[in-house]
N, C-alpha and C positions, 0 to 999 in steps of 0.2 A: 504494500500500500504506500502510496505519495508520503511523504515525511509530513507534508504541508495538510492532507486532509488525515489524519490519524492525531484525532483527542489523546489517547493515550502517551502518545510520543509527544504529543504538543505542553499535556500537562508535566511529564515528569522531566522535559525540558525547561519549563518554565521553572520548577521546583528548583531543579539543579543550578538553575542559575540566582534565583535568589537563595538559595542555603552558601552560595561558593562566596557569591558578595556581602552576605550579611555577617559569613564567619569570620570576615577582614577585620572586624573592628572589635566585639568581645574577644576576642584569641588577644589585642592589647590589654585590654581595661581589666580583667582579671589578672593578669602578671601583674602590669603597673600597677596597679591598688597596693599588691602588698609589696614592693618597692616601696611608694609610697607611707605603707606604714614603716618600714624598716628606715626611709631617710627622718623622717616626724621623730620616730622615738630617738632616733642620736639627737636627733634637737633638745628633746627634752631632757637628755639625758647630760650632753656636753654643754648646750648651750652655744655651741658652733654654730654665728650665721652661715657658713656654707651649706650646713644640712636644710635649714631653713629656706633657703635662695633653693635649693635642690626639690626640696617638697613644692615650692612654687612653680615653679619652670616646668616642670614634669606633668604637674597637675593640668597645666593646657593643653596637651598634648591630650593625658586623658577624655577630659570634657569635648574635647573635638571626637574621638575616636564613639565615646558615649554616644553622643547626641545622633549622627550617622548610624550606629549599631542600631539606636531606638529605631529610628525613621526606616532603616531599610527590615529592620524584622516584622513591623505589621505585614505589608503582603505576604509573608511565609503563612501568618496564624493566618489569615484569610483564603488558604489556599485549602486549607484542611476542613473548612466547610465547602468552599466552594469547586475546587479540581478534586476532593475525596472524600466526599460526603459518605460512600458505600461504605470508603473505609473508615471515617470518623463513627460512622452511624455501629458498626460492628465491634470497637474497640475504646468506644468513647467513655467507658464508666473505669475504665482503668487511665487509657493512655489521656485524655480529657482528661483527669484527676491532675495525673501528675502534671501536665502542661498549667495546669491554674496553678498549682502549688509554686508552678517557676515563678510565674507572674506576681501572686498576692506575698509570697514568704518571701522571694528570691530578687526579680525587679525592686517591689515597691521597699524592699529597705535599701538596697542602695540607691533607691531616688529621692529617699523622702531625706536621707542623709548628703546629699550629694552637697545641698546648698551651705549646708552648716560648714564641710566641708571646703567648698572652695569660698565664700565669702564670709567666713564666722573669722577668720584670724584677727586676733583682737578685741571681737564684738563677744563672743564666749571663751568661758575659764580654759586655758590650756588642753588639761586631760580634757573637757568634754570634747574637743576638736578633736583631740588625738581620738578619743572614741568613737566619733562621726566618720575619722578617716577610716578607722578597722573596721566599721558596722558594712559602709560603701564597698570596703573589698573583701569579705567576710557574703554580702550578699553576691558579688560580680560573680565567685566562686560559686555560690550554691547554687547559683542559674546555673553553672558550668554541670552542678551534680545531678539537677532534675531533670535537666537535657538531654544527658549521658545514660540516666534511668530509663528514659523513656528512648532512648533510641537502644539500649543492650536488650528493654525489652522486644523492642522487635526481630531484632536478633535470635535472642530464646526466652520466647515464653515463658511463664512459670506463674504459676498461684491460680491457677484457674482451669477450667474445660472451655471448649467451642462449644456450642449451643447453636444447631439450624443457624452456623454463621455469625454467632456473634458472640463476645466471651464474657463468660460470666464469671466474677470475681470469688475467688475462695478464699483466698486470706492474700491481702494487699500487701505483707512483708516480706512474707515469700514472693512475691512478683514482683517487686521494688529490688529486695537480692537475689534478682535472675542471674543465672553462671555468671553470665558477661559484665555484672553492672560494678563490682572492685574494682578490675582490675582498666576497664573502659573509660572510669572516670578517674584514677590514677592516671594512666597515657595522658589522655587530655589535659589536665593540671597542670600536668609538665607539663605536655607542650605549650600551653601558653603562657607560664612562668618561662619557660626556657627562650619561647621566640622572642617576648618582651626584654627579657637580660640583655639576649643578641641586639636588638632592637637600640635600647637606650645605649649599648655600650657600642655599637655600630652608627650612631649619632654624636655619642662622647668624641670618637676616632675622627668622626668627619670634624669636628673642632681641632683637633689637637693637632691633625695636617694640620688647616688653614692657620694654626699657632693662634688662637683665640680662647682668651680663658681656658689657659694651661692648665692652669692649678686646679678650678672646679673641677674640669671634665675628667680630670689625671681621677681625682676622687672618686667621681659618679661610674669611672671604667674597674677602676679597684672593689667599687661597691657590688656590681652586678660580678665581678669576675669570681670573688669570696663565695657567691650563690651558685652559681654554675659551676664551680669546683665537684657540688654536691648534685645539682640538679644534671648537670647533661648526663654522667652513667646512670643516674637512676631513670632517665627516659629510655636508656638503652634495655637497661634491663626490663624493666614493667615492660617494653616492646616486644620483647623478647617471651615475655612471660602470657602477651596476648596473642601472639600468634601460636603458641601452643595451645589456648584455647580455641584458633581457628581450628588449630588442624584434629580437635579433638570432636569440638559440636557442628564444623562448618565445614566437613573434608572436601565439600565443591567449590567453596570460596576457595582454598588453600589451594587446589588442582589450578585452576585460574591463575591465583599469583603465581604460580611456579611453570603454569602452560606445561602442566604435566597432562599428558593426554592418555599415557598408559598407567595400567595401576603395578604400584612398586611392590611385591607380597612382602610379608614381617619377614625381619630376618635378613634380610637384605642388605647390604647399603646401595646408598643412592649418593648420585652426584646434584649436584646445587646449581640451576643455568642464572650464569652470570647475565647474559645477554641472548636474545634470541628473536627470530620473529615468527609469533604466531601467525597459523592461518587458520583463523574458525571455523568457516564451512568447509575445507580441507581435512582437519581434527591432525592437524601436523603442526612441528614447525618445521620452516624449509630450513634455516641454520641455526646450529646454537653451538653455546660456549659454555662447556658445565667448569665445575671443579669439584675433583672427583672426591666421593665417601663424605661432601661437606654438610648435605642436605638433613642428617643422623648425629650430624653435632650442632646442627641451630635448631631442630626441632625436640633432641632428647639428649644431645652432649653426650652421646656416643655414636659407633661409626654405622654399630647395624640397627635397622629400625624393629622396635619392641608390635608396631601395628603396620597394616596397609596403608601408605599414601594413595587413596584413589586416583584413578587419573579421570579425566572428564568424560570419558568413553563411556564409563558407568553409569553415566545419567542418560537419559533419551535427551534430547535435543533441549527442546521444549522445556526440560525441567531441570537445565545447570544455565550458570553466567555465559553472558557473552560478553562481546567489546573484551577479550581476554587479553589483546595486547596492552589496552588502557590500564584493565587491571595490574597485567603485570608489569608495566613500567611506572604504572604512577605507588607502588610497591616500592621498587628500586631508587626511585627517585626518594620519597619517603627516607628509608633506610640508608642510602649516600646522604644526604643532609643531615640524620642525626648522627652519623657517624664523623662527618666532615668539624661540627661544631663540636664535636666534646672533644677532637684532634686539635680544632684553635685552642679551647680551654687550655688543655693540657701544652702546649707549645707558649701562651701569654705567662702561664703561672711559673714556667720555666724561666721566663724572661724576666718574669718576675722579680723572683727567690737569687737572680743574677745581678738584678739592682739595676736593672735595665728599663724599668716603667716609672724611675722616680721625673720631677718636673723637668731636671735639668740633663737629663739623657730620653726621656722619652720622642723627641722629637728626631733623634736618629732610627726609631724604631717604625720608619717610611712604609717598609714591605708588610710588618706586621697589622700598623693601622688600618692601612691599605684592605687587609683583608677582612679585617673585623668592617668597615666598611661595607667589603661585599655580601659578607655573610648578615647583615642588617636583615633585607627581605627573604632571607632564606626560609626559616623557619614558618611566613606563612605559606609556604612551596610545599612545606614537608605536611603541616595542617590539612590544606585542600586534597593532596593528594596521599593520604591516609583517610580522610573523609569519605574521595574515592574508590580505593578500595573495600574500603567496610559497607556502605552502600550499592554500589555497583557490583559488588560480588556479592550483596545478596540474592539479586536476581534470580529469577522470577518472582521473587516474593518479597511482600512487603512485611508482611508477619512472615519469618522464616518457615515453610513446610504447612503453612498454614493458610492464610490468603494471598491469593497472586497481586501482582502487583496490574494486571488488566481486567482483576476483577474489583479493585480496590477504588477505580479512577470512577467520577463522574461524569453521565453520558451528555454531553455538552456538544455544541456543533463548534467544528476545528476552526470554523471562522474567529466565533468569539474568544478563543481562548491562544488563537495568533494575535489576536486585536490587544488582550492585554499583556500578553508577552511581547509585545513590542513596545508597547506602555513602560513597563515595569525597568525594562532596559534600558529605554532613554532614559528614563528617570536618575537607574542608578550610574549610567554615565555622569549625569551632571554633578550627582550627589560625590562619586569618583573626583574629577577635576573641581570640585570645592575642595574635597577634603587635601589634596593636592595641593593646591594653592594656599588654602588657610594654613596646614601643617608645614610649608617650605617657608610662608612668610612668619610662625611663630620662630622657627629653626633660623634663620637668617637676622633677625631677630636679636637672638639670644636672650640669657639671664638677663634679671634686671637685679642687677646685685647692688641697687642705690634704695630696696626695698625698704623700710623703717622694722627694725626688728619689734615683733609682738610685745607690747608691755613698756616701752621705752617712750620716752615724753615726745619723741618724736613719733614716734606713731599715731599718738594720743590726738595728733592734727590730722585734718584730713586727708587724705593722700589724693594726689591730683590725678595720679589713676583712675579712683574709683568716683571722684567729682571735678566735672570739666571745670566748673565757675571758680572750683579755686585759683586755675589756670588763668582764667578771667582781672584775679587780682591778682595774682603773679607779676601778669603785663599791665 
């Protein structure tokens, strides 16, 4: 069928594209929140304006990333009545639950906190701000965990029976601790504490080239580097520890990532395809690059395998992933990035511990910046396409084994639902090149390190930031 007259295709293309652009901005604002608490409490704790100036500068950044996040996630919840109502209507007394709980528990405290936040400095007592800032990333997070709940459950069920189609709830904890929902919302944690590190510390480097507020950013680069000492191998490992849960509840997703097409029996070893191209209506690939007996040390850290790797053969057509080259490089790609970043860690902290990142030699450290630099956008690289695969390899289904994913779609005519998918993507282009333009002109910018510190009689005046008319008598 035409790509253009297929509801089906039109919906979960529209889906795909607002989940890929709305992930852009929470994947910040959860990391940075608890940054954010971690530069606030040395404030409180030293009394250092640098950390001070650091909580400020940062928090823009934020409240841009926010405000975009909010705006582009209403069309997602709008899609769930309206491109999948069959499937909203089947699973709504669970997955419905949990999506409000994001909203009322998860949103509404990091918004109703947000203002204390970014405008209480001064206006309320110290600790309460400190505890407006932890409440705001304390909530960013537990969106992260309701989200994570309700997408592992789709993954694997748990806590209920299907009923004529639709599931009825037997005990809501056991379905909230579906297999997937630890270790799920682990991954993701990290990943967006870890992209945010990169991020701010990939922003520190582009200062420190241009030799601009050395000394801050030397700081704000030591700060996130101290966190990612601990944070990048434990994204390796949790990664490491949820693809073993693929290859345990989901051995067709796993057949996918590896474009294994024959099944490997126990007992075996297997080799690992570094590179390869699939051909899905084929059920080959025409070349590939393994590395041998590796496949039995990432899945069980031994050479012979204790079960079957199915290969995709095993399914009927119909009823395993396709798009398996996506799969399997947006996999790869995935796995090269977290690998690449916790290689920088480990290479900065060396340069470290050498005395090589203090004010007055860091700026010989060209190649290393450099890279932290590049490695800034990586991390939402590795997000989208671990997203990816966790979605797209669940194909056909949208409840895994349970409902399809063309039974889940509302029957809607492919006109209307090109009309708002083209809607939706202008939109988030513009929303894209705002957020662009505002976050290059905060960055270009810089600190405003002439801030009046909280509590000091200079503060106590108005600050011409926050009131033009002082400006007015100024001149």
């Amino acid at each position: 069928m035409d790509l253009l007259a297929n509801p089906v295709a039109l919906s979960r293309i529209q889906f795909a594209i607002t989940a890929i652009f709305h992930m852009l901005w929470p994947v910040l604002t959860t990391g940075m929140g608890i940054y954010l608490v971690i530069v606030e409490g040395l404030w409180l704790k030293t009394r250092n304006p640098d950390y001070y100036h650091h909580a400020r500068f940062w928090s823009k950044l934020y409240i841009l990333n926010f405000g975009i996040g909010v705006a582009s996630g209403l069309p997602m919840a709008f899609q769930f009545g309206m491109n999948w109502a069959p499937f909203s209507e089947a699973v709504g007394d669970f997955f419905g639950t949990i999506l409000g709980f994001e909203g009322t528990m998860a949103f509404m405290l990091e918004a109703s906190f947000l203002g204390i936040m970014l405008f209480g400095w001064g206006r309320v007592p110290p600790l309460i701000h400190f505890l407006a800032t932890i409440l705001v990333a304390f909530g960013a997070n537990l969106s992260t965990f309701w989200i994570l709940t309700a997408n592992s459950w789709l993954q694997t069920p748990a806590g209920g029976i299907f009923v004529d189609g639709k599931f009825i709830v037997q005990d809501y904890l056991q379905a909230i601790l579906n297999p997937f929902m630890v270790n799920s919302f682990l991954h993701m944690f990290f990943a967006t504490l870890e992209t945010s590190l990169f991020v701010i510390g990939g922003i520190s480097a582009w200062y420190l080239l241009n030799k601009r507020h050395i000394s801050f950013f030397s700081r704000s680069l030591k700060i996130i580097l101290t966190l990612a000492i601990v944070i990048a191998p434990l994204q390796i490992f949790v990664g490491h520890l949820s693809a073993e849960q693929v290859y345990h509840y989901q051995p067709a997703k796993l057949a996918a990532m590896e474009a294994q097409w024959e099944t490997i029996p126990a007992g075996e070893t297997a080799g690992w395809s570094l590179v390869a191209l699939p051909k899905d209506k084929a059920e080959t690939n025409s070349w590939e690059v393994k590395i041998p007996n590796a496949l039995g040390y990432l899945l069980e850290l031994k050479p012979k395998l204790s079960e079957p790797v199915l290969g995709l053969k095993t399914w009927k057509y119909e009823d395993r992933p396709h798009m398996v080259g996506l799969i399997y490089y947006s996999f790869r790609i995935m796995v090269a990035i977290g690998l690449f970043l916790a290689s920088l860690m480990a290479v900065t902290v060396g340069q470290w511990l050498r005395g090589q990142l203090s004010n007055e030699k860091i700026d010989s450290q060209k190649w290393l910046l450099r890279a932290w630099v590049f490695a800034a956008p990586l991390g939402y690289l590795a997000v989208e396409t671990g997203w990816i695969v966790r979605c797209v390899g669940r194909q056909p289904w949208t409840v895994y084994n349970q409902i399809r994913t063309v039974d889940a779609a509302s029957k809607l005519p492919a006109g209307e639902i090109l009309t708002s998918l083209i809607g939706i993507t202008a939109i988030y282009v513009v929303f894209l090149v705002s957020a662009l333009y505002f976050g290059s002109l905060i960055i270009r910018q810089g600190p405003n390190l002439n801030l009046p510190l909280p509590g000091t009689q200079e503060e106590k005046v108005t600050s011409p930031e926050l009131n033009p008319r002082s400006l007015e008598t100024q001149q």
